[in-house]
N, C-alpha and C positions, 0 to 999 in steps of 0.2 A: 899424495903430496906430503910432502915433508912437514916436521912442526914449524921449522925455520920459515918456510913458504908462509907458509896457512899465518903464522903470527905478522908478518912483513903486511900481508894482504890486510889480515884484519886492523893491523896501526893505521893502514895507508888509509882503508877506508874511517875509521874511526879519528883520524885528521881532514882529514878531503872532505866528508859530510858536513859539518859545521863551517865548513873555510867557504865553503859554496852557498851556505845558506849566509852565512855574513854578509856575501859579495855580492850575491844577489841581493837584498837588503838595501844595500849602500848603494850601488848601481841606482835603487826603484827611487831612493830617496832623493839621490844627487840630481836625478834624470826631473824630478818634480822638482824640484827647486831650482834647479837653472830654467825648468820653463816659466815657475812660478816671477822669477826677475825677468827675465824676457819680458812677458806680458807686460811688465807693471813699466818697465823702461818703454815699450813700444807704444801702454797708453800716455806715459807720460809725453813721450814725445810728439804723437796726436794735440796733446792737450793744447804742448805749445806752440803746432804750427798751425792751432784753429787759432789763437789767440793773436800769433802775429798775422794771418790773414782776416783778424777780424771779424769771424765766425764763431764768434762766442755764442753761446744761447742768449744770455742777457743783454744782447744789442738786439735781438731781432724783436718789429712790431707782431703783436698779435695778427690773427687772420690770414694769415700767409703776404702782409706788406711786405715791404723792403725799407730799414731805415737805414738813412744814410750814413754811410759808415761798414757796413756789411759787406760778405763779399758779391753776395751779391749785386748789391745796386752797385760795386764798383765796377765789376767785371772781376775778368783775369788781368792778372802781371802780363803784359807783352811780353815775348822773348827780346832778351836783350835791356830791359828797363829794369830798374832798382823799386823797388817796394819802399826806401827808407827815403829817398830822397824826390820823390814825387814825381819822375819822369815816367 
């Protein structure tokens, strides 16, 4: 091999190594943190559809009752009935 070769090979790797290890980095990083928002938006959005169906923990009686107001003792929403307006 030539010296022109041999120096072209060693730049390329002597850029490429580092550029790879950055990217992968950034990659692991981004990849945890878009899951880390995920999760907190998907609990968040849990929270609020236990709360408008009334499934809060602080409604419910001890010993496995049902106080009124829960979803339980309501049931489910029908298909086709509003939750807001009492039908």
């Amino acid at each position: 091999m030539r010296i022109g070769t041999k120096l072209m090979v060693i730049g390329a790797l002597v850029l490429a190594l580092p550029l790879a290890t950055v990217a992968y980095f950034a990659v692991t990083q981004a990849t945890e943190g878009l899951q880390r928002m995920n999760n907190e938006k998907l609990s968040t959005a849990a929270q609020d559809l236990a709360q408008l169906r009334g499934a809060d923990v602080g409604f419910h009686g001890g010993a496995g009752e049902n106080v009124a107001g829960t979803a339980e003792a309501n049931g489910p929403v029908p298909c086709g009935a509003s939750a807001f307006n009492g039908s």
